[in-house]
C-alpha positions as CSV (number, residue, x, y, z in Angstrom):
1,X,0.0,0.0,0.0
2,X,1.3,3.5,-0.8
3,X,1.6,5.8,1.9
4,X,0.0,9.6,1.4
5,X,3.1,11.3,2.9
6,X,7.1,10.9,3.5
7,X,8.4,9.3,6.5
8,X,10.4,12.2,8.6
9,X,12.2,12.1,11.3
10,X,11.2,14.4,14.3
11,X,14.6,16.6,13.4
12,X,13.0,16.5,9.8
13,X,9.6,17.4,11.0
14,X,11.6,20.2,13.6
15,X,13.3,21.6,10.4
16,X,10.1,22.1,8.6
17,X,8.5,24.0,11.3
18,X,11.2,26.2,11.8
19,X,10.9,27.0,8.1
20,X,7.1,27.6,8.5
21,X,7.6,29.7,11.2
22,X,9.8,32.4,9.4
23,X,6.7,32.8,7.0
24,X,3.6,32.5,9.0
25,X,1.7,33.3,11.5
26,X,1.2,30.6,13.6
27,X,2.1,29.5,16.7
28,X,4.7,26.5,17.3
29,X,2.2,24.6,19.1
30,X,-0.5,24.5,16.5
31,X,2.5,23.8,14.0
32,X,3.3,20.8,16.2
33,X,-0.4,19.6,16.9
34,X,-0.6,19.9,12.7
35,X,2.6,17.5,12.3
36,X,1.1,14.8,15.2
37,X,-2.0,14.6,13.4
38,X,-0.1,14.3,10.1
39,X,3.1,12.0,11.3
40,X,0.9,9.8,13.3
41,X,3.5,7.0,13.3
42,X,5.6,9.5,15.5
43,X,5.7,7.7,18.9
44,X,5.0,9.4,22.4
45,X,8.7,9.5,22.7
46,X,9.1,11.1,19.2
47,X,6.2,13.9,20.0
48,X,8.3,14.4,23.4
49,X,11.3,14.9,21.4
50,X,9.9,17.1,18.3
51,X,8.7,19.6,20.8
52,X,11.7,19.9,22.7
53,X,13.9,20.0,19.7
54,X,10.9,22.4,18.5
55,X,10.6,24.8,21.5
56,X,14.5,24.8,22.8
57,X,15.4,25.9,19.1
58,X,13.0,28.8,18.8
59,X,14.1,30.0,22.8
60,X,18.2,29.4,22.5
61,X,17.5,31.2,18.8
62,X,20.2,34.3,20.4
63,X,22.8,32.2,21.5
64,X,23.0,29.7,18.8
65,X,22.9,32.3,16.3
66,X,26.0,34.2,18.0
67,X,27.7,30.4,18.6
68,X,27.2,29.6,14.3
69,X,28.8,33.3,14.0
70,X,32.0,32.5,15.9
71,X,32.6,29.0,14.0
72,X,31.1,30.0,10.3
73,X,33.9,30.3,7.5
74,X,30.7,32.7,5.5
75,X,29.8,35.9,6.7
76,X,26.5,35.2,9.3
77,X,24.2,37.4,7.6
78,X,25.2,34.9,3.9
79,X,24.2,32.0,5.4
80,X,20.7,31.3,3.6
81,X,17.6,30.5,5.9
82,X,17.0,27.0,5.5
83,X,21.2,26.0,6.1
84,X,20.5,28.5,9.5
85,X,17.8,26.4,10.5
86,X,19.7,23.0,10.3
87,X,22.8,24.4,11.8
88,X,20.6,26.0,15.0
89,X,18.7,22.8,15.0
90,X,22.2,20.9,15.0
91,X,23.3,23.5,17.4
92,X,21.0,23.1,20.0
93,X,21.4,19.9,20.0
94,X,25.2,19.8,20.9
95,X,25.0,22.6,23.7
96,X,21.7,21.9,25.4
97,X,20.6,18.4,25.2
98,X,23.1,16.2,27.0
99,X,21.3,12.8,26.1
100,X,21.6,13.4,22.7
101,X,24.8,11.8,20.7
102,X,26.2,14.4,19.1
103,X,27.1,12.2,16.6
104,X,23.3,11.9,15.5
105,X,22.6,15.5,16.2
106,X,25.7,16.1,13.1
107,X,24.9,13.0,10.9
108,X,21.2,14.0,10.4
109,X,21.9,17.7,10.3
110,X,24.5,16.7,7.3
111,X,21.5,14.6,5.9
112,X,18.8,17.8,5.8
113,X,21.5,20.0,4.1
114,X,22.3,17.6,1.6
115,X,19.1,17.3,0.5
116,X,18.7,21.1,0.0
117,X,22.1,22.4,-0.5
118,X,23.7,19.3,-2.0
119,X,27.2,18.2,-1.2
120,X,28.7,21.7,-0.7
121,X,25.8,22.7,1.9
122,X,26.5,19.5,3.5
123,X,30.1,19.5,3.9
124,X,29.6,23.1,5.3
125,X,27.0,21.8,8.3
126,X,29.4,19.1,8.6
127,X,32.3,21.1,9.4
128,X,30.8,24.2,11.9
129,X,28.8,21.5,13.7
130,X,31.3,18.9,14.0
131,X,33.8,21.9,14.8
132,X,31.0,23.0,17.8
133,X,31.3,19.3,19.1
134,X,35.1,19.8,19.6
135,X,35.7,23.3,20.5
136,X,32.1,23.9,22.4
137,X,33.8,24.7,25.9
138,X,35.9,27.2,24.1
139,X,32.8,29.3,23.0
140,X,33.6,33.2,24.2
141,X,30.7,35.0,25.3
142,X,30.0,38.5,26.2
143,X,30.7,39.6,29.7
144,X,28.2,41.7,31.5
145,X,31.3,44.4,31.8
146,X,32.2,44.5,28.3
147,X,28.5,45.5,26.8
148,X,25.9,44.6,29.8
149,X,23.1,44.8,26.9
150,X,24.9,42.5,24.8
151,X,25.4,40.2,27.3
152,X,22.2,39.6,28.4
153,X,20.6,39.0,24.7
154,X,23.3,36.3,24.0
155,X,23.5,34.5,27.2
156,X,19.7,34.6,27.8
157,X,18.6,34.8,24.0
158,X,16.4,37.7,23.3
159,X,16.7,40.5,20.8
160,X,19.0,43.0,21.9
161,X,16.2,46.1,21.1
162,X,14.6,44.7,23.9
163,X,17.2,44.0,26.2
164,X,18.2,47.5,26.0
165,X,14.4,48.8,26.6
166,X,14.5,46.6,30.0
167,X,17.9,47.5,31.3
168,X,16.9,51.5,31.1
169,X,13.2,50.9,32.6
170,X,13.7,48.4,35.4
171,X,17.6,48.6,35.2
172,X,20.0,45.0,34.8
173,X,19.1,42.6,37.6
174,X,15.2,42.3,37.0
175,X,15.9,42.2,33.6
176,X,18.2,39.6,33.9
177,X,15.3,37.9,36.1
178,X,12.8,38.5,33.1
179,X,14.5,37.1,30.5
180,X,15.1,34.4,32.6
181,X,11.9,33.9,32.6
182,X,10.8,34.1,29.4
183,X,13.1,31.1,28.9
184,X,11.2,28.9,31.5
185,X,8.8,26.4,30.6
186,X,5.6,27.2,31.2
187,X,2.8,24.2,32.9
188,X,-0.4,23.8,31.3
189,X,-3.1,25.7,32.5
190,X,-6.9,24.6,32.2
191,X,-9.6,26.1,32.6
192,X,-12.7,24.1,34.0
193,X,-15.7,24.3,32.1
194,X,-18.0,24.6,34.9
195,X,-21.1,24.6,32.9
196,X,-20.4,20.5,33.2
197,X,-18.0,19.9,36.0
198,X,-16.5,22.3,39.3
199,X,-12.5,22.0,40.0
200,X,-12.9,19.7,42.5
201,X,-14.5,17.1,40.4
202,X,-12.0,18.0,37.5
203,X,-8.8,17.2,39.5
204,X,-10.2,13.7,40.7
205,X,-10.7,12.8,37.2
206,X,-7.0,14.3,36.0
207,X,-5.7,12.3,39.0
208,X,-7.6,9.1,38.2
209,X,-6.0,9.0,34.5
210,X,-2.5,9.7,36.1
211,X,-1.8,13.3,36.2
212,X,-0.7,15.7,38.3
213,X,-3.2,18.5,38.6
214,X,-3.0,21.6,41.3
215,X,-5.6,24.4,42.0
216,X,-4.4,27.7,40.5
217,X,-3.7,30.6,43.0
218,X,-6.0,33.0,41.5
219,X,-8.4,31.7,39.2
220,X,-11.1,29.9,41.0
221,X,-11.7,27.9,37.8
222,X,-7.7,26.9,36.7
223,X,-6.2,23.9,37.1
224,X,-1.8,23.2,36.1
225,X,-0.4,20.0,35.0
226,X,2.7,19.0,36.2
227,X,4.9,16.7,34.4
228,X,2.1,16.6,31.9
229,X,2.0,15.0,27.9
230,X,1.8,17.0,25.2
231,X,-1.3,19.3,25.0
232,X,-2.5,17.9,22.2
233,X,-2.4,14.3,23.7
234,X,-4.5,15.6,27.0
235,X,-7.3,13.6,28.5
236,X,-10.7,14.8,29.1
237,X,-10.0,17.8,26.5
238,X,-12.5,16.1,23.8
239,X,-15.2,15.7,26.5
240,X,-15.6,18.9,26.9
241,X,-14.7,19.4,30.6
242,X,-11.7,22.0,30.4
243,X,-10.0,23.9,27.7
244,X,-6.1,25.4,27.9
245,X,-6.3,28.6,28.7
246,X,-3.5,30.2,30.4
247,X,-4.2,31.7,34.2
248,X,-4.1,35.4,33.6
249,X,-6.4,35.3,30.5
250,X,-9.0,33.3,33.0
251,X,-8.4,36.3,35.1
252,X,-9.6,38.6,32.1
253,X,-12.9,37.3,32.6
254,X,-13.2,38.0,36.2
255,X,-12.6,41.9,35.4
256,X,-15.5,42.3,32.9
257,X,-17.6,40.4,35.3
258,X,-20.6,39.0,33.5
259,X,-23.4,38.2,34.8
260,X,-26.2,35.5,33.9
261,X,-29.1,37.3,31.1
262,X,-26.6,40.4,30.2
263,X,-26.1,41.3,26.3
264,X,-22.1,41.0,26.0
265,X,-20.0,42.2,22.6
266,X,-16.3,40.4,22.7
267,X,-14.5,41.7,19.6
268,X,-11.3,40.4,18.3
269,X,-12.6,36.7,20.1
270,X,-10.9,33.8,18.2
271,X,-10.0,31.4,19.3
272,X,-12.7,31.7,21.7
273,X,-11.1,31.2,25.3
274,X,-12.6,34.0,26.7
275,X,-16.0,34.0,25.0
276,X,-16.6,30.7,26.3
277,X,-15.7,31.9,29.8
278,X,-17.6,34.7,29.6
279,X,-20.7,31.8,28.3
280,X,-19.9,30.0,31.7
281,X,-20.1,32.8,34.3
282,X,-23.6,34.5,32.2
283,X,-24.5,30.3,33.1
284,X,-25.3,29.9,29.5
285,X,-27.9,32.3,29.7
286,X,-28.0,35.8,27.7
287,X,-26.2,36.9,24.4
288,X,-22.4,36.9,23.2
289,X,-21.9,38.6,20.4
290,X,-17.8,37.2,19.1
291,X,-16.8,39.2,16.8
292,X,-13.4,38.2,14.4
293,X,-11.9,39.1,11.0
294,X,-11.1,35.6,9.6
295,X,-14.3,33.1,8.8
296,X,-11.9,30.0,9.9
297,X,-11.4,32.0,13.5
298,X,-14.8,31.7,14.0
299,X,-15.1,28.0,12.7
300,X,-12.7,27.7,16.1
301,X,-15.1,29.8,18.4
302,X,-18.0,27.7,17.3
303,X,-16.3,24.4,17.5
304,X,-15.4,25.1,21.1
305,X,-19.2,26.4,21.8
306,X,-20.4,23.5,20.4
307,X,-17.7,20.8,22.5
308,X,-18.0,22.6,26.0
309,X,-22.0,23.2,25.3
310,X,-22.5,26.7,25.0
311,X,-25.5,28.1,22.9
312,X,-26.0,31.7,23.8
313,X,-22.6,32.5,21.4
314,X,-23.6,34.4,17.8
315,X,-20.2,34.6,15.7
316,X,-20.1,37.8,13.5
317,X,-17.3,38.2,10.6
318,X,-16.1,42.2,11.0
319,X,-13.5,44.5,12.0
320,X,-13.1,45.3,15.4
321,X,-11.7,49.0,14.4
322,X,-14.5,50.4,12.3
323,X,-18.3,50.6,12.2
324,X,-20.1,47.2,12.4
325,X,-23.3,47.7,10.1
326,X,-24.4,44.5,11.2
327,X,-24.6,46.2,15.2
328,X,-26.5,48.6,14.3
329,X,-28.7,50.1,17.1
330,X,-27.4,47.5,19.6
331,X,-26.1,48.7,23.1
332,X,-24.5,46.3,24.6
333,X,-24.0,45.5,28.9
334,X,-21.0,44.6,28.2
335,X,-17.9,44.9,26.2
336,X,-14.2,43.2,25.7
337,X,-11.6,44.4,23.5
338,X,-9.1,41.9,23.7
339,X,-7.2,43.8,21.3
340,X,-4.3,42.0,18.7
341,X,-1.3,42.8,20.8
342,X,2.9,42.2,20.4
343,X,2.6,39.1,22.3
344,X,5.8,40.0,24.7
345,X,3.8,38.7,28.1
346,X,3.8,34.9,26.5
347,X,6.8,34.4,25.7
348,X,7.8,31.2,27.3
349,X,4.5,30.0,25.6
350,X,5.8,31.4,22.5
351,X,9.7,32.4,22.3
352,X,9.1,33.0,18.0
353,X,7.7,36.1,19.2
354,X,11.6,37.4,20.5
355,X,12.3,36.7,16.4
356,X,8.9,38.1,14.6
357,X,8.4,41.2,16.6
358,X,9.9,44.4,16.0
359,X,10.0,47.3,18.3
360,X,8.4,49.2,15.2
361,X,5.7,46.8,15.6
362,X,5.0,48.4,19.1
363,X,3.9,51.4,17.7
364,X,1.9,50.0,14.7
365,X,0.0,48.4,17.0
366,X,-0.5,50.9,19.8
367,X,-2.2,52.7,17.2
368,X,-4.4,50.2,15.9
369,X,-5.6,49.2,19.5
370,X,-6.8,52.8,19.8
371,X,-9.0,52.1,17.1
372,X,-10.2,49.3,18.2
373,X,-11.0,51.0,21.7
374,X,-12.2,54.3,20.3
375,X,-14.9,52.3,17.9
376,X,-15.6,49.5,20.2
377,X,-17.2,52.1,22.7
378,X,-19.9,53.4,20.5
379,X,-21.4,50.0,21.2
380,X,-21.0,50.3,25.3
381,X,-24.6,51.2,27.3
382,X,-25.2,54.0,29.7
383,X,-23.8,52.2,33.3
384,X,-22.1,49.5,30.8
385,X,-18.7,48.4,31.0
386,X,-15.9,48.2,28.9
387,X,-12.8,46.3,29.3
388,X,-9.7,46.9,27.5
389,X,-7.0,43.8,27.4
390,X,-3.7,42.7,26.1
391,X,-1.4,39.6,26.7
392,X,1.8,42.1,26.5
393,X,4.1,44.0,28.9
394,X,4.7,47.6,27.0
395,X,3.2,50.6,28.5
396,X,2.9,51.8,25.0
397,X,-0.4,49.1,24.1
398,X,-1.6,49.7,27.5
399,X,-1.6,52.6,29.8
400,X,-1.2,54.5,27.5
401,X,-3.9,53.6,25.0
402,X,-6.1,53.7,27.6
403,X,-5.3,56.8,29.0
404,X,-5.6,58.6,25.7
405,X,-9.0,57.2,25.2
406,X,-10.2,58.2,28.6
407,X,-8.5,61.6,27.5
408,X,-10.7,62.0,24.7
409,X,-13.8,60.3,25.8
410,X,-15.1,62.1,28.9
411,X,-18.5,59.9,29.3
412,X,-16.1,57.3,30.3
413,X,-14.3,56.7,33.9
414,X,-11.5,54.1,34.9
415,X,-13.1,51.6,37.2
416,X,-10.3,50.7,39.5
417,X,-10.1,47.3,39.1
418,X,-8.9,47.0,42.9
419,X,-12.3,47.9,43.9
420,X,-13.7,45.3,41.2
421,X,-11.6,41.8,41.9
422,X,-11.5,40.3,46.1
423,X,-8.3,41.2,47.9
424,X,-6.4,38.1,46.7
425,X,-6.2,39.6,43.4
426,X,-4.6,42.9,44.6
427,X,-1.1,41.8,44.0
428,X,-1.8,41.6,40.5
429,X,-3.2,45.5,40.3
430,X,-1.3,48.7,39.7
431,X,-2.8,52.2,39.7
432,X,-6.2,50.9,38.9
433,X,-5.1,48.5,36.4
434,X,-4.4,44.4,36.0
435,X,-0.9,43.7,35.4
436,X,0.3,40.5,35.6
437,X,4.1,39.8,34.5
438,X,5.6,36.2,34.0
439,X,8.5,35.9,36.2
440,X,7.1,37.2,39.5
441,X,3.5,35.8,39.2
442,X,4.2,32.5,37.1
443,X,1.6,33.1,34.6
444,X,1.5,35.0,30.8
445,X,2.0,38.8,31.4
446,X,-1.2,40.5,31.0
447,X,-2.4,44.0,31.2
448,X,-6.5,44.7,31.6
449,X,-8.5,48.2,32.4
450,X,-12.2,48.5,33.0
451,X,-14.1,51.4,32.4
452,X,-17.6,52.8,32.9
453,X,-20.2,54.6,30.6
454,X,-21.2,56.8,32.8
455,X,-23.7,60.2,32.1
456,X,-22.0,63.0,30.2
457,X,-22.8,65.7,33.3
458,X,-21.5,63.5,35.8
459,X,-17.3,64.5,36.8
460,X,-15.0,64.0,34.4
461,X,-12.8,60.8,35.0
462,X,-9.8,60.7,36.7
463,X,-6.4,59.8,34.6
464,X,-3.9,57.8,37.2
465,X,-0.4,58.9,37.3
């Protein structure tokens, strides 16, 4: 019988979707969940692997790209994309994965150039890797003396515009913490779908198929895996009982505060964590309205409707930015702008983000957010509430957004969310605002603001220092 598709190793299947990464999108983990479902021969052991070899690459990216420059015989910035990828893949390999042979790391490394580089391509992964195996404890790196900025985005592999951002706003030991942190492994996080099951129940079940589940400190509805499988190989997800949603988004939720019958708007919505949260606490009773540009984003929101049963979710195909004819005389109780954001609070979830983003994209963005904010509040009801939210760390896409719009939008107020969430949560709040940050609270870093519609002749707002 003819099989549909090659066989690949998992530093084959790596290889690919570092290359697929450079041009899309996506993030690694639905990459990997694509190449399980396609590679099913790949065992448990060979999933393990693939993501490690996966992951490690994309975080170490810095350091393996300054180790290639100190061995290559061509000029870094010649080296063509696809021999960069074999020789980080190789790389990573050799310096951070002590079980490997490094003999297997080279040989297959040689085998991938060969087959799109040809001899020459090979014979020049075959001689910087081989040369890495040798002279690896000879590597030079730059001391925190010498260029303190440099030093950090080799040794702890992050871009060096954003290196040099941290050390002049919160100075070089808590940087050095937060980049630290950014290269930890994150647990899974659940989030109990408590239309079917409470956290209690959930964690027997996890335990009685073998894993290792633990409340989590905040959200009364999260749940982390310790020493868990892959995600995509997770029991109970098809059920319907949970889905993986990281703690601080679950915390997003909580802010808006939804109640049971309310008429609720959540724009930019895909993939639908937070709509179907927001289904949960209304009980399943009202109207969400989840809005998203992309038809196939919504396909996502209604498949996860439909496999935690929620029915009170209508998806709507629009842009989040501008007038949304099909709104039209609606007021809503309710409104979330989860806004598209640079990402920079996930990334141990997502370390492609240290290579995609640009500190140009900062400021793109900030400016399309405040459309999104400045639009989305024509749809807010007098006494309703809107709540601004971003999985990033800038002040840039946050305060100051928010500010601005607050600024130029007198019927709104800031509603301090210390006043809003119970005193647990007031760790997690500056100067009114959510802000959650990945090394000191162990969850993605995460910035929120609520505000209220309130009567044009009542006080103007106040704007927090």
């Amino acid at each position: 019988m003819r099989r549909s598709f090659e066989i690949k190793t998992p530093r084959a299947i790596c290889f690919d979707i570092l290359n697929r990464i450079e041009g899309v999108d996506r993030h690694p983990d639905t990459l990997l969940t694509d190449s399980f479902k396609k590679y099913r021969y790949l065992t448990p052991i060979d999933r393990a692997f693939l993501t490690e070899l996966t992951y490690g690459t994309l975080r170490w990216r810095g350091r393996l790209d300054w180790v290639i420059s100190q061995l290559s015989r061509i000029p870094f910035e010649k080296i063509d994309q696809r021999t960069l990828n074999i020789l980080r893949l190789g790389s990573y390999q050799i310096l951070f994965l002590t079980k490997t042979p490094p003999s297997a790391a080279v040989n297959e490394s040689v085998e991938l150039a060969k087959g799109i580089r040809g001899k020459g391509g090979a014979g020049f992964v075959n001689g910087l890797l081989r040369s890495l195996v040798r002279r690896k404890e000879e590597i030079s790196y730059p001391g925190r003396n010498q260029d303190p900025s440099l030093h950090l985005a080799v040794n702890q592999s992050h871009p060096i515009w954003l290196v040099r951002r941290w050390l002049e706003e919160i100075g070089f030991e808590e940087a050095s913490r937060v980049c630290e942190g950014n290269n930890e492994i994150s647990l899974p996080t659940l989030r109990v779908n408590s239309l079917r099951v409470d956290r209690e129940q959930l964690i027997l079940k996890l335990m009685g198929v073998g894993l290792n589940p633990k409340p989590t400190p905040f959200s009364e509805e999260g749940i982390v895996l310790r020493d868990s499988p892959p995600m995509s190989e997770l029991p109970l997800l098809r059920e319907g009982f949970y889905i993986i949603q990281d703690e601080a988004s679950q915390l997003v939720t909580a802010i808006l505060d939804p109640k049971p019958g309310e008429r609720i708007l959540d724009a930019c919505a895909a993939p639908g964590g937070k709509t179907t949260h927001i289904a949960q606490r209304m009980e399943n009773k009202g109207e969400i309205y989840a809005l998203d540009l992309a038809k196939e984003k919504l396909n996502l929101i209604e498949e996860g409707c439909r496999r935690l049963g929620i029915n009170i979710v209508k998806t709507l195909k629009g842009n989040a930015a501008r007038p949304l004819p099909v709104l039209e005389g609606l007021e809503f109780d309710r409104v979330l702008a989860d806004v598209p954001c640079s990402g920079f609070g996930t990334l141990r979830r997502n370390p492609d983000l240290k290579w995609k983003r640009t500190e140009g994209d900062i400021r793109r963005l900030s400016e399309f957010q405040s459309s999104i904010l400045r639009n989305l509040s024509g749809y807010v009801k007098e006494g309703g509430v809107l709540t601004y939210s971003t999985c990033t760390v800038f002040h840039e896409e946050n305060e100051d957004v928010v500010e601005k719009f607050l600024y130029d939008h007198p019927e709104f107020r800031l509603d301090p969310i210390d006043e809003v969430l119970p005193k647990k949560y007031h760790s997690l709040t500056k100067g009114g605002y959510f802000k959650s940050f990945p090394p000191r609270d162990q969850m993605d870093g995460f910035f929120a603001a609520r505000m209220v519609k309130i009567n044009k002749s009542q006080p103007r707002h106040h704007i927090p220092n």
